[in-house]
py3Dmol code that shows the C-alpha trace and the ligand (Angstrom):
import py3Dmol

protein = """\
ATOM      1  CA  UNK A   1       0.000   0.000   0.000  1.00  0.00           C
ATOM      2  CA  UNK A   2       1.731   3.268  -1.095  1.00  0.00           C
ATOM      3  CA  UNK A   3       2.095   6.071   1.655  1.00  0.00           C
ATOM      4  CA  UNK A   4       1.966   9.158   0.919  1.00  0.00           C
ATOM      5  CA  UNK A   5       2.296  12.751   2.845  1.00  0.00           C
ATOM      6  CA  UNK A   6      -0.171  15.553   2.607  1.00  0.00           C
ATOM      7  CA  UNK A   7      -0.195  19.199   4.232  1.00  0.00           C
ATOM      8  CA  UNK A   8      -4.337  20.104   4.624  1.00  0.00           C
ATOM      9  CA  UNK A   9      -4.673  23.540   3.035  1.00  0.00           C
ATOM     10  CA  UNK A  10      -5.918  25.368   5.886  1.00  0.00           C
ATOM     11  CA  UNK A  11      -3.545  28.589   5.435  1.00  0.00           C
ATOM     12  CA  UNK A  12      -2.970  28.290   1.878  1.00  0.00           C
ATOM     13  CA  UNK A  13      -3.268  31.675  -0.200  1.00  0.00           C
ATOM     14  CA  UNK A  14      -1.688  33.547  -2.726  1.00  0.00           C
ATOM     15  CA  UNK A  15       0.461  36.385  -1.499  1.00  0.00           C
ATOM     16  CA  UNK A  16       3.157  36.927  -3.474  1.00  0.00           C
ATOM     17  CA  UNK A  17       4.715  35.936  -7.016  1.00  0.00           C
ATOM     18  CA  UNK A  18       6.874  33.647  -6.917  1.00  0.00           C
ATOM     19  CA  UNK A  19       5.771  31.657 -10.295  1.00  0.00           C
ATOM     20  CA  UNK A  20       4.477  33.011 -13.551  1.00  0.00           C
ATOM     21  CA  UNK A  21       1.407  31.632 -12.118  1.00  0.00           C
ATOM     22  CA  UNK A  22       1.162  33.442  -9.518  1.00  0.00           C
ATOM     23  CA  UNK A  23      -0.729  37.118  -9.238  1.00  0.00           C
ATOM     24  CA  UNK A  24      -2.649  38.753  -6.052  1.00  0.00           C
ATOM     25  CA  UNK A  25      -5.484  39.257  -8.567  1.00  0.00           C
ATOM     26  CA  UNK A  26      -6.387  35.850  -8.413  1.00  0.00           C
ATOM     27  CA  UNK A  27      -7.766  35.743  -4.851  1.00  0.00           C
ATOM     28  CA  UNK A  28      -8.110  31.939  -3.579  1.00  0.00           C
ATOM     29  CA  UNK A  29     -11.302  30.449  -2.543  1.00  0.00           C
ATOM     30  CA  UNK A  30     -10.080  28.996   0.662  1.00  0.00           C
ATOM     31  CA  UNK A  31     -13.633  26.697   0.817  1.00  0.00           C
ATOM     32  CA  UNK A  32     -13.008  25.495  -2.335  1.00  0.00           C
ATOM     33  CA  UNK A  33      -9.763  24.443  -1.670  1.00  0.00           C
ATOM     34  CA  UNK A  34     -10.274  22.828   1.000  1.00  0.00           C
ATOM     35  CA  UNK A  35     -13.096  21.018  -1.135  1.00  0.00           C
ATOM     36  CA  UNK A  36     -10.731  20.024  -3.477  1.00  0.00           C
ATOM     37  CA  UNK A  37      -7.808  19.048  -1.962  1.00  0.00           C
ATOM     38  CA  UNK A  38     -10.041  16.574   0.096  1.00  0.00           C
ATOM     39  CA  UNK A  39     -10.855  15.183  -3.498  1.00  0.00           C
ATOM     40  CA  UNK A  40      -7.307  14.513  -4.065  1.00  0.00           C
ATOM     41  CA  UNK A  41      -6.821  12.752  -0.898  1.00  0.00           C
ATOM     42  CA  UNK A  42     -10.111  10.794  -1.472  1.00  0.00           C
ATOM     43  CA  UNK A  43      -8.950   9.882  -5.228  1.00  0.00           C
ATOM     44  CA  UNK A  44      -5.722   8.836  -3.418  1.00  0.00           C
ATOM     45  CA  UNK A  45      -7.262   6.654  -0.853  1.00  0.00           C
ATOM     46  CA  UNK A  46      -9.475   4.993  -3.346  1.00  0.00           C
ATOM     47  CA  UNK A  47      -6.675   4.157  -5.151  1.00  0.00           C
ATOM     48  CA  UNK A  48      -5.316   2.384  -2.039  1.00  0.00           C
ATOM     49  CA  UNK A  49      -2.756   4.576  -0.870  1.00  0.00           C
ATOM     50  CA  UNK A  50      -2.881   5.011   2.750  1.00  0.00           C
ATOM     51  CA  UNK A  51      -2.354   8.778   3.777  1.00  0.00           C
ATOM     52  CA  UNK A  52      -0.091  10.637   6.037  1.00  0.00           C
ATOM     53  CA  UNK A  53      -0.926  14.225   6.883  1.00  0.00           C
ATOM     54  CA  UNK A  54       1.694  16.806   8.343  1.00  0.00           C
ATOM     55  CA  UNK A  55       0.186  19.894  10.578  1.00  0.00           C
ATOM     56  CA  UNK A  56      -0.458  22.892   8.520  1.00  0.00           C
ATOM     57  CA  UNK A  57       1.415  25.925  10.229  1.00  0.00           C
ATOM     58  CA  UNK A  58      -0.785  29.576  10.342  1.00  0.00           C
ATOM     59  CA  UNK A  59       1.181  32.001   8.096  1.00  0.00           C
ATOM     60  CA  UNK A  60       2.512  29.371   5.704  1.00  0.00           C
ATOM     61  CA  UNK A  61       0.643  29.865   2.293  1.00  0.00           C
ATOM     62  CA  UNK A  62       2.605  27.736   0.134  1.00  0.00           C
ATOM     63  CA  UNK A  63       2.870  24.661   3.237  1.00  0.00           C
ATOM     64  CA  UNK A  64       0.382  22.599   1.310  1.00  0.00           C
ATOM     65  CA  UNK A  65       2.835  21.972  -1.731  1.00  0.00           C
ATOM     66  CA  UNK A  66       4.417  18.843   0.247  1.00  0.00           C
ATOM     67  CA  UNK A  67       6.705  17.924  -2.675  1.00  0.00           C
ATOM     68  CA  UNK A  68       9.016  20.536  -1.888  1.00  0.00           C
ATOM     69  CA  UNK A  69      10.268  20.879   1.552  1.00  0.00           C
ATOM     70  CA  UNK A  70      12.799  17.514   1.110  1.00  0.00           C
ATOM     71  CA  UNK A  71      13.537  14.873  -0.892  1.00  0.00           C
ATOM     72  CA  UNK A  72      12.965  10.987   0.254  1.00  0.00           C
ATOM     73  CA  UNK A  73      14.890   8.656  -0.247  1.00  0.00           C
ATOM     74  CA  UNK A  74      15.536   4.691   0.891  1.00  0.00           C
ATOM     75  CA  UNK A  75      18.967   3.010   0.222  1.00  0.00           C
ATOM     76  CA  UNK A  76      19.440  -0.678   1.395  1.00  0.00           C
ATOM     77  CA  UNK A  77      16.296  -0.601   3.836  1.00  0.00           C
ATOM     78  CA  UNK A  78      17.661   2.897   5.600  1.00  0.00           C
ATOM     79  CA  UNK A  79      15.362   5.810   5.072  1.00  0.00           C
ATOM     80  CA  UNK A  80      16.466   9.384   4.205  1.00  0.00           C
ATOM     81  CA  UNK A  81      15.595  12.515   3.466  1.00  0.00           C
ATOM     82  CA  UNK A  82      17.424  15.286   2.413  1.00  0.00           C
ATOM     83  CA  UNK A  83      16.177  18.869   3.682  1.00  0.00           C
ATOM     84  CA  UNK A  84      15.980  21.782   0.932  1.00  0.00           C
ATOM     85  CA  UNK A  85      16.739  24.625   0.688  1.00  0.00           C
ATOM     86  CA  UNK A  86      14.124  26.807  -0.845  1.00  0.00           C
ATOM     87  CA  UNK A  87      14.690  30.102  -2.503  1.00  0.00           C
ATOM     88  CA  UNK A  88      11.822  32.112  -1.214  1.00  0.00           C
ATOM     89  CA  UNK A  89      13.097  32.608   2.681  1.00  0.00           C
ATOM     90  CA  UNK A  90       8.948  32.194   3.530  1.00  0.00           C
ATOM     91  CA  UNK A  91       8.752  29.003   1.484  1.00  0.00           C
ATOM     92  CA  UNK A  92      12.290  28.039   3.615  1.00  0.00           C
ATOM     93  CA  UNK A  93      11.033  28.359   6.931  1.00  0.00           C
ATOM     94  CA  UNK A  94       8.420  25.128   5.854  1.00  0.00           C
ATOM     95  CA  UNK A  95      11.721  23.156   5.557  1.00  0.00           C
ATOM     96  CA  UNK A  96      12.144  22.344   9.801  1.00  0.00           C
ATOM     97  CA  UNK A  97       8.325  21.218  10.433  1.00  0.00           C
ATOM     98  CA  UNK A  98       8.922  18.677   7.583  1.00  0.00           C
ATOM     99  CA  UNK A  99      12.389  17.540   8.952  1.00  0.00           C
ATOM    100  CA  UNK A 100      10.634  17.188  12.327  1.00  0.00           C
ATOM    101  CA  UNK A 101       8.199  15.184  10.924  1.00  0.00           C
ATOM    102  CA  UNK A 102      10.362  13.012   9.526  1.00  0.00           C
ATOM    103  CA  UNK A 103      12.854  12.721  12.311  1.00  0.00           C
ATOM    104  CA  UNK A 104       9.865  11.576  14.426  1.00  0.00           C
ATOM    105  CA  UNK A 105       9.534   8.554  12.277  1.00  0.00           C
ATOM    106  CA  UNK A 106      12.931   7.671  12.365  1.00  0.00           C
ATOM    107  CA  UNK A 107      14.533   8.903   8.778  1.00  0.00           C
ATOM    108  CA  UNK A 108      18.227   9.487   8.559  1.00  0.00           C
ATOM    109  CA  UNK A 109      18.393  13.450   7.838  1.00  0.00           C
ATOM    110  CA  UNK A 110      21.405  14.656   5.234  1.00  0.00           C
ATOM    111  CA  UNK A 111      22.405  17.667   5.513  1.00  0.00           C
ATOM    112  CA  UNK A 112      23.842  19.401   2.820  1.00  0.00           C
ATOM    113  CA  UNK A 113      26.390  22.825   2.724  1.00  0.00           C
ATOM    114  CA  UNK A 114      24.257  24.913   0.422  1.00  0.00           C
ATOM    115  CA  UNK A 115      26.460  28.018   0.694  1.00  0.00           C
ATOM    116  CA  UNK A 116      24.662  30.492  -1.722  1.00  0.00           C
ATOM    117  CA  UNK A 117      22.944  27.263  -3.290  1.00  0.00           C
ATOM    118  CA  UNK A 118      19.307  26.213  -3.933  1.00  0.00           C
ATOM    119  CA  UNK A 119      17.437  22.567  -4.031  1.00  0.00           C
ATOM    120  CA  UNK A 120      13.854  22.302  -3.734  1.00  0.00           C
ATOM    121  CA  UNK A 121      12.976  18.426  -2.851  1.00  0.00           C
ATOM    122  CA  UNK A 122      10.707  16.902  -5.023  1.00  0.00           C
ATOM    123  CA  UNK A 123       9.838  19.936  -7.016  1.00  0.00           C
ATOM    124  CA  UNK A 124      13.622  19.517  -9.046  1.00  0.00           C
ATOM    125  CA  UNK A 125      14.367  15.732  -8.079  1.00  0.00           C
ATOM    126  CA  UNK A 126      12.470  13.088  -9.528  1.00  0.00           C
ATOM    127  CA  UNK A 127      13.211   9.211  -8.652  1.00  0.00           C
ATOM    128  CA  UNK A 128      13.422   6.886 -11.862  1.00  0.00           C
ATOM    129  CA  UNK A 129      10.627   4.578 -10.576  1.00  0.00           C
ATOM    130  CA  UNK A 130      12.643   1.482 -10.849  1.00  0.00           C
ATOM    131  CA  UNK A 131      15.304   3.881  -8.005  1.00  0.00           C
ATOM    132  CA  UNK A 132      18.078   3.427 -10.322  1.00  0.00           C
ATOM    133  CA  UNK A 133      18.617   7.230 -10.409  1.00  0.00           C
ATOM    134  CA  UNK A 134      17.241  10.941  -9.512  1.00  0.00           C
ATOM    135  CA  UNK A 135      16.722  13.498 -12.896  1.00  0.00           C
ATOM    136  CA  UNK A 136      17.545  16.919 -11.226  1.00  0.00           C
ATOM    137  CA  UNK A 137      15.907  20.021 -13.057  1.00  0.00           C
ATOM    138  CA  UNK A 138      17.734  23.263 -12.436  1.00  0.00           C
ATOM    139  CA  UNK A 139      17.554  26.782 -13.246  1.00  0.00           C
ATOM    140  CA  UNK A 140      14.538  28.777 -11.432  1.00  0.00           C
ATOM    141  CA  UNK A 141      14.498  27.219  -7.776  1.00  0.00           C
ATOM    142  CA  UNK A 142      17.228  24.727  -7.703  1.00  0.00           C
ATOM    143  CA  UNK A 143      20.815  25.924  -8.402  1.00  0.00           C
ATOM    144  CA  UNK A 144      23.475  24.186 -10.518  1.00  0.00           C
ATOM    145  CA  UNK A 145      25.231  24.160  -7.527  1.00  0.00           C
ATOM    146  CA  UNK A 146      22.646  22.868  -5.326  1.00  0.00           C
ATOM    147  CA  UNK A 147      22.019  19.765  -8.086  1.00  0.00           C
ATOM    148  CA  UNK A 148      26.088  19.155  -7.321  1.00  0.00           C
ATOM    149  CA  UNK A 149      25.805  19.055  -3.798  1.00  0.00           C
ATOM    150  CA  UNK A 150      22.850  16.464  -3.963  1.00  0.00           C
ATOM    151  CA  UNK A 151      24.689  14.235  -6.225  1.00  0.00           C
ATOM    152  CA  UNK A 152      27.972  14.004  -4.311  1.00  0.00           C
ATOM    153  CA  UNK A 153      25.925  13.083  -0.820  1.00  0.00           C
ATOM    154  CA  UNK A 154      24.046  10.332  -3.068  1.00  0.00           C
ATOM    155  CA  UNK A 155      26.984   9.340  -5.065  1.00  0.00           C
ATOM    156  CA  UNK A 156      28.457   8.426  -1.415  1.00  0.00           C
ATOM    157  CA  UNK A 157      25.125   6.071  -1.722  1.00  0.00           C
ATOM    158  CA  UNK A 158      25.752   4.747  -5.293  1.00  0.00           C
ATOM    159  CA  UNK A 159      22.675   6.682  -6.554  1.00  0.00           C
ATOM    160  CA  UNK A 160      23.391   8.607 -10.137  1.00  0.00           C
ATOM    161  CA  UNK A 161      22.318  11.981 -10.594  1.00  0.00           C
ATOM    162  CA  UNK A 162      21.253  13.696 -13.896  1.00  0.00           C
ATOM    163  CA  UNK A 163      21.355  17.116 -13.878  1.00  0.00           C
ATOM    164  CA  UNK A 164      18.949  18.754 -16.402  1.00  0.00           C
ATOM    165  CA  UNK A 165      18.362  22.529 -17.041  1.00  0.00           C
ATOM    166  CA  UNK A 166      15.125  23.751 -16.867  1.00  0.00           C
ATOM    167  CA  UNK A 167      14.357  26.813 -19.714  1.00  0.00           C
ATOM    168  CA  UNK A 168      10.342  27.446 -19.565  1.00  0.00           C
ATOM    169  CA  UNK A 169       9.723  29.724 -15.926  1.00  0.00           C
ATOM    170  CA  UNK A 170       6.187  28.332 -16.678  1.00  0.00           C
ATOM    171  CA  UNK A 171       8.206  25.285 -16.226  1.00  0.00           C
ATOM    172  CA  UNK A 172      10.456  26.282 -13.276  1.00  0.00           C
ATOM    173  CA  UNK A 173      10.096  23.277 -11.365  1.00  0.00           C
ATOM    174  CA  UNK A 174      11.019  19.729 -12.625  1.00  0.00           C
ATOM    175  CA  UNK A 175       7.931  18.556 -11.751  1.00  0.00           C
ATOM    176  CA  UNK A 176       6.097  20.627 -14.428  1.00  0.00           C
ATOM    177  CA  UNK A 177       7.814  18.825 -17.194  1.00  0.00           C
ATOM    178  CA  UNK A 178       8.757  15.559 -16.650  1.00  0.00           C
ATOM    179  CA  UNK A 179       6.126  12.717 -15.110  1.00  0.00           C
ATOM    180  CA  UNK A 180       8.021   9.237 -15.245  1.00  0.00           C
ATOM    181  CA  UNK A 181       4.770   6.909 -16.408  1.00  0.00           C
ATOM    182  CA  UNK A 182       6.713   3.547 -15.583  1.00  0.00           C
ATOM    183  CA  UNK A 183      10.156   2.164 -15.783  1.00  0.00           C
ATOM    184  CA  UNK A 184      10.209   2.529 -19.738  1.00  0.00           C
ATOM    185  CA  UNK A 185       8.211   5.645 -20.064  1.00  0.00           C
ATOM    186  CA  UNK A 186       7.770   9.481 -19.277  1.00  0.00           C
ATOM    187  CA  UNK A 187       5.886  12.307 -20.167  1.00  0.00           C
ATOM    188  CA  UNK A 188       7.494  15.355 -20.842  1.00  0.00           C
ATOM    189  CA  UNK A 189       7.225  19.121 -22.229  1.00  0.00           C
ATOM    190  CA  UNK A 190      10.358  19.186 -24.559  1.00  0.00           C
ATOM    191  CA  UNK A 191      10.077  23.122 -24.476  1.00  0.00           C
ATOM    192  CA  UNK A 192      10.925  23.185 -21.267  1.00  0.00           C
ATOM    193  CA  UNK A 193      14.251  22.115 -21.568  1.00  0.00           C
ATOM    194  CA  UNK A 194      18.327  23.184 -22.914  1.00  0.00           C
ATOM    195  CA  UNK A 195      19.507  21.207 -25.793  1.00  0.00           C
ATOM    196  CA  UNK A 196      21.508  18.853 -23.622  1.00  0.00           C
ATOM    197  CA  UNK A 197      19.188  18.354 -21.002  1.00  0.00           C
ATOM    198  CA  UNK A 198      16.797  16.936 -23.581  1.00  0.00           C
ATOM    199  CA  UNK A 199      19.586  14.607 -25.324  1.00  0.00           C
ATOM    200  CA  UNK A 200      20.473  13.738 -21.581  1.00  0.00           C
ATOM    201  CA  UNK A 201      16.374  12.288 -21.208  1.00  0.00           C
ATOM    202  CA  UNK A 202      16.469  10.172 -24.487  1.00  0.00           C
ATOM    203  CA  UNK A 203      19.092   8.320 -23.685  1.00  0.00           C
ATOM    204  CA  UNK A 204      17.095   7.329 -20.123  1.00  0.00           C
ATOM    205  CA  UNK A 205      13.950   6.243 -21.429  1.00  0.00           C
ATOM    206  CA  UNK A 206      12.266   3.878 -24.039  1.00  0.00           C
ATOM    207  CA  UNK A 207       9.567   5.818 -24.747  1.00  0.00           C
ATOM    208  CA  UNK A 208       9.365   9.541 -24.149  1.00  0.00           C
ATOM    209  CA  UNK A 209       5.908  10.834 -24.769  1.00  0.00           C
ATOM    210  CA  UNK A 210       5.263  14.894 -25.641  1.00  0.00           C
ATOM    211  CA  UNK A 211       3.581  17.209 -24.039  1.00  0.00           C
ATOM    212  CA  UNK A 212       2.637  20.359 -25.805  1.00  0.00           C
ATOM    213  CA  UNK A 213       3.222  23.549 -23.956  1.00  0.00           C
ATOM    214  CA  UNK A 214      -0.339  24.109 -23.361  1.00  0.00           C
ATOM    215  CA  UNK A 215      -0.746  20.937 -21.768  1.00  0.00           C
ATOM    216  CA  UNK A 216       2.288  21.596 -19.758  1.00  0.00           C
ATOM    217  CA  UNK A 217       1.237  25.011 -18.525  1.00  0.00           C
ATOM    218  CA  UNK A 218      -1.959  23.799 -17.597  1.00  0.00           C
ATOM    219  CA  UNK A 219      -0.201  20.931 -15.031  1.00  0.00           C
ATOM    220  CA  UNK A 220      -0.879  17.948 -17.447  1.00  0.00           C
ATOM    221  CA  UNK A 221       2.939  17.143 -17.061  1.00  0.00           C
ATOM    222  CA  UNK A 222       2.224  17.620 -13.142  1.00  0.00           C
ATOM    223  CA  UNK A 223       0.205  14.212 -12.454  1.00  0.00           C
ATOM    224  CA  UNK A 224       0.322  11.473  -9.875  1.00  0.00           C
ATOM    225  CA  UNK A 225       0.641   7.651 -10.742  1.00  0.00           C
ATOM    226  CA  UNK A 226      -1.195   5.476  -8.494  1.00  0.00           C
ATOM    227  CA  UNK A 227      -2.704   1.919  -8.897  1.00  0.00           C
ATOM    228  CA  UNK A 228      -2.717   2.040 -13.080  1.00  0.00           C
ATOM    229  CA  UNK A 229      -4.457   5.563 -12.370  1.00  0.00           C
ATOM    230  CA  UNK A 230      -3.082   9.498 -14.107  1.00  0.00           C
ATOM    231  CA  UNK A 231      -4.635  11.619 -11.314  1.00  0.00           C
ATOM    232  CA  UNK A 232      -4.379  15.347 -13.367  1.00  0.00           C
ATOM    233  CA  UNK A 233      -6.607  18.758 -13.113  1.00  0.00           C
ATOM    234  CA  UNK A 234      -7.111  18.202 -16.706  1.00  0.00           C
ATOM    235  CA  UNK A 235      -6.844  15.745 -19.464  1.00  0.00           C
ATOM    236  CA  UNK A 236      -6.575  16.451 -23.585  1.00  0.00           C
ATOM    237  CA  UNK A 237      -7.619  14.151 -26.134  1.00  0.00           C
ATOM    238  CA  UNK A 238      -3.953  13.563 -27.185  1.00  0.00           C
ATOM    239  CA  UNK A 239      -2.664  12.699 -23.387  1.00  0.00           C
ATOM    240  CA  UNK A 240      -5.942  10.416 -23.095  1.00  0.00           C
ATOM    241  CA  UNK A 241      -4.094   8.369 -25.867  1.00  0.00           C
ATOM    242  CA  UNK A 242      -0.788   8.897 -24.541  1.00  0.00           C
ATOM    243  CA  UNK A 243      -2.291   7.630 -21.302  1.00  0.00           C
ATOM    244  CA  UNK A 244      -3.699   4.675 -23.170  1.00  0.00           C
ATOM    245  CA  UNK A 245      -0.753   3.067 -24.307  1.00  0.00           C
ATOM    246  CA  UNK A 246       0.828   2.687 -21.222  1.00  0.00           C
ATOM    247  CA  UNK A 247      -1.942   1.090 -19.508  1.00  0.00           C
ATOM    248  CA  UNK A 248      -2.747   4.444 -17.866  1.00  0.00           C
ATOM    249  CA  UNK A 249      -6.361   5.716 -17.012  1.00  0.00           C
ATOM    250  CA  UNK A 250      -6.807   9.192 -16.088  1.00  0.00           C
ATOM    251  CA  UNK A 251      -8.791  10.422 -13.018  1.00  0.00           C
ATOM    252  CA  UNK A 252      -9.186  14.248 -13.072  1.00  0.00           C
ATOM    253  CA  UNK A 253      -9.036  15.932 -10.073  1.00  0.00           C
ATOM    254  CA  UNK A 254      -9.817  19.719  -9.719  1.00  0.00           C
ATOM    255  CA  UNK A 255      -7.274  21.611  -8.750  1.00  0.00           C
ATOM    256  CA  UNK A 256      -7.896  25.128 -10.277  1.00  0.00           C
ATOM    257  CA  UNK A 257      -6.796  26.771  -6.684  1.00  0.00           C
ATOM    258  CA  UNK A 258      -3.807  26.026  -6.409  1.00  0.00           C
ATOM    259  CA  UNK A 259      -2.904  26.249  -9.929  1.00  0.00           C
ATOM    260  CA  UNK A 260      -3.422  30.082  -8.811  1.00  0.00           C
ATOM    261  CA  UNK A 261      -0.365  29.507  -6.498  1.00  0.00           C
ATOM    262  CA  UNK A 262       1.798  27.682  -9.859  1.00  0.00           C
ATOM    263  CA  UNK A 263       0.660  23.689  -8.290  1.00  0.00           C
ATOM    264  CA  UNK A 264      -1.178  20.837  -9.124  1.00  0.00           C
ATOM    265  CA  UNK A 265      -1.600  17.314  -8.058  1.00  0.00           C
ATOM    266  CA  UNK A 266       2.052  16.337  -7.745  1.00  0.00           C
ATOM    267  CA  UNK A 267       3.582  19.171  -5.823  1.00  0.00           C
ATOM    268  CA  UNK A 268       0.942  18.411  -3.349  1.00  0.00           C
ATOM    269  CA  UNK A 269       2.128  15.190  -2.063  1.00  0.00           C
ATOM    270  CA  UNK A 270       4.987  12.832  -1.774  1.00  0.00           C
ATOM    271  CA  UNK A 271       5.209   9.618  -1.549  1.00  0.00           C
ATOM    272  CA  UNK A 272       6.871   7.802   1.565  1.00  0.00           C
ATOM    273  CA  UNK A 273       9.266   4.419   1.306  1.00  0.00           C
TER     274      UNK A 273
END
"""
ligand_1 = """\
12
LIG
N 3.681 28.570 -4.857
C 4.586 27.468 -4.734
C 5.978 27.946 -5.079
O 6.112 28.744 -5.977
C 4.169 26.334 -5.630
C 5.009 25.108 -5.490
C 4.588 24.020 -6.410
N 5.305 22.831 -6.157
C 5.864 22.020 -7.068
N 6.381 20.921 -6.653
N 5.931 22.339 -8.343
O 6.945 27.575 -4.459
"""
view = py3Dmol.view(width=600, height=400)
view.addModel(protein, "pdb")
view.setStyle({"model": 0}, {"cartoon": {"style": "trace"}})
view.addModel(ligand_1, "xyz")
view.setStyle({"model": 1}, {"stick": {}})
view.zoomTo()
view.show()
């Protein structure tokens, strides 16, 4: 039964711009959310993953984007996680609650010595889902730098890194762009990426299935994969086929309020070893 960690969206609001996304026009409906991100965690439990929720903290908007805060790992039956460091100082000061949480449940922290350097958990670092490596998107949040620093603590574990830079700020977080479907195949938004980042991605998968942009921009890159299940805010006729050939059904989930904060269904969770 897959675990996975949610943050309920009790303080969540827009306040600031830190995404093309973003914009204090676009007040949030704080019901609505709510009603919605109980949706997800329905769509998640029917889909028999058992959830974990962390304790939303008053005057953290952005808390309910759980992807970012660290990144989880598990190497030979030890449990990790690596904090972030986030580039927005308000988005940074999420990063202890999460490291308490997982320090409570027994997780080996790694610290790393950003120096003037950026990572942002699961946002930029994406597992391969067989865990034979993490694809690291830079460029926006994460930091060249940052993406080095990551890969010499996991080289120390035998885990490879692949560093790819990040182009689109509509894309400005990994997560945006590339959604591994299985071992063999990903989705991804090739506009989103430098030259060599996307010669670096075709030599990792079988099949690499495109995104357009406005597919991408409208978070259908930004799914969840759960029990032969897409769970996405939206779904086009062309990803429905995509979808289709790799045994894939969608399940769309409405996330419209928190695409007002740059989010969808990924950045909202992750999942737990
Ligand atoms: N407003 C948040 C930010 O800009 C959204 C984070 C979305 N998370 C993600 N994993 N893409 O930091």
């Amino acid at each position: 039964m897959p675990k996975v960690l949610l943050c309920p969206p009790d303080y969540f609001d827009v306040v600031d711009q830190k995404n093309p996304y973003m914009s204090r026009e676009s007040a949030v409906d704080r019901v609505k959310a709510r009603t919605q991100w109980e949706a997800l965690c329905a769509v998640l439990q029917q889909n028999a993953c058992e959830i974990e929720t962390i304790d939303p903290v008053a005057g953290f908007e952005d808390m309910v984007f759980a992807a970012n805060q660290v990144f989880v790992g598990e190497k030979n039956g030890v449990k990790f996680v690596v904090p972030s460091r986030m580039l927005y100082p308000s988005r940074h000061r999420e990063v202890p609650f999460y490291v308490d949480w997982f320090r409570a449940r027994g997780y080996r922290i790694i610290e790393l010595d950003y120096g003037d350097d950026y990572l942002e958990g699961h946002g930029d670092l994406l597992w391969h889902p067989d865990g034979s490596r993490v694809y690291a998107g830079y460029g926006f949040r994460s930091t060249r730098g940052g993406i080095e620093k990551f890969a010499a603590a996991m080289s120390e574990m035998g885990i490879p890194v692949v560093p790819l830079q990040l182009i689109d700020p509509y894309c400005y977080h990994l997560d945006t762009c590339l959604c591994p479907l299985n071992k063999d195949a990903a989705l991804i938004f090739p506009g989103a990426y430098s030259a060599d980042a996307l010669a670096a991605l075709h030599q990792f998968w079988n099949r690499i299935h495109l995104l357009t942009a406005e597919e991408a921009h409208r978070f259908m890159g930004n799914g969840i994969v759960v029990n032969g299940k897409y769970v996405t805010p939206h779904v086009s006729p062309q990803l429905k086929v995509l979808l289709q050939k790799e045994g894939l059904t969608p399940v769309i989930v409405d996330t419209s309020e928190f695409e007002k904060a740059g989010g969808s269904c990924f950045c909202m969770k992750t999942f737990l070893p």
